[in-house]
VMD Tcl script that draws the C-alpha trace (Angstrom):
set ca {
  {120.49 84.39 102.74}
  {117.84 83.72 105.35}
  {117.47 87.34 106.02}
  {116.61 87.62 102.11}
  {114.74 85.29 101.73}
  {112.18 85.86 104.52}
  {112.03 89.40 103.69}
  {111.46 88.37 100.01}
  {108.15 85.98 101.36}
  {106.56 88.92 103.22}
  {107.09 91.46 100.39}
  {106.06 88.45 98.00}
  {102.94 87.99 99.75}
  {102.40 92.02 100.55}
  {102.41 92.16 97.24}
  {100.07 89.83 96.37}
  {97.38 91.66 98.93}
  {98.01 95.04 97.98}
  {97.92 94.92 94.25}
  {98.73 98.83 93.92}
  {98.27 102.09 95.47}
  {97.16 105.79 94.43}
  {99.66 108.74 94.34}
  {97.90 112.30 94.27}
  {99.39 114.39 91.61}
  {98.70 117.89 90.99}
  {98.27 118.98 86.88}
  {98.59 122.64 86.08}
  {95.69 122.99 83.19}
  {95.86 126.74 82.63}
  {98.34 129.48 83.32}
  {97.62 132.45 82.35}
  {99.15 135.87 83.95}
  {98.05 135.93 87.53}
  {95.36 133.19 87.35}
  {96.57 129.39 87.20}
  {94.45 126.74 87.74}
  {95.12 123.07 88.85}
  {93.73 119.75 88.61}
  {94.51 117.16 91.06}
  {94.79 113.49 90.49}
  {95.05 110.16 91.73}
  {97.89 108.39 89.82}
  {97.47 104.40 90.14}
  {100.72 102.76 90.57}
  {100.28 98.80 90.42}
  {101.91 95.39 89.90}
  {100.39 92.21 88.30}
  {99.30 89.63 90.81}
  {101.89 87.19 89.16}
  {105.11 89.50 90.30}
  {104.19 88.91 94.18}
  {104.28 85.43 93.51}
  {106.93 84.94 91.58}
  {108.96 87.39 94.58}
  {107.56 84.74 97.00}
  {108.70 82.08 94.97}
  {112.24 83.30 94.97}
  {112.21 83.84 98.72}
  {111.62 80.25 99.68}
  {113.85 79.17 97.38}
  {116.72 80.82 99.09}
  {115.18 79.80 102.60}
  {115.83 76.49 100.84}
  {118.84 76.86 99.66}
  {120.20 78.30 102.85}
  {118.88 75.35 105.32}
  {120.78 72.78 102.59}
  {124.02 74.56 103.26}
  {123.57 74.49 107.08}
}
mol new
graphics top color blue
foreach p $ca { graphics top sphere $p radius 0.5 }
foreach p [lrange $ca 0 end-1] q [lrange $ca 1 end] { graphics top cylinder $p $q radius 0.2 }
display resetview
């Protein structure tokens, strides 16, 4: 449970810094015969602030939790 619950603090907080990141996707937009064209893209994939510190939360309540049953 210690394990956990560090490891849920550091993502918790990671989370809370780094509110997303970018994926590059590649679109096809027209295919036609021999000739195709592309569009790339940056695809945003983010959390709301909240979730990291609700993740955070949880993790010290299991560190916690585990140093009461010690």
């Amino acid at each position: 449970m210690k394990v956990l619950g560090t490891i849920l603090v550091i993502v918790g907080i990671a989370m809370i810094i780094i509110r997303g990141f970018s994926v590059p996707t590649e679109k096809k937009v027209v295919d036609i015969g021999p000739v195709e064209i592309n569009k790339k893209e940056n695809k945003w994939i983010g959390w709301p602030t909240y979730a990291g510190g609700i993740v955070a939360i949880v993790g010290v309540v299991l560190l916690v939790g585990a140093k009461k049953r010690d």
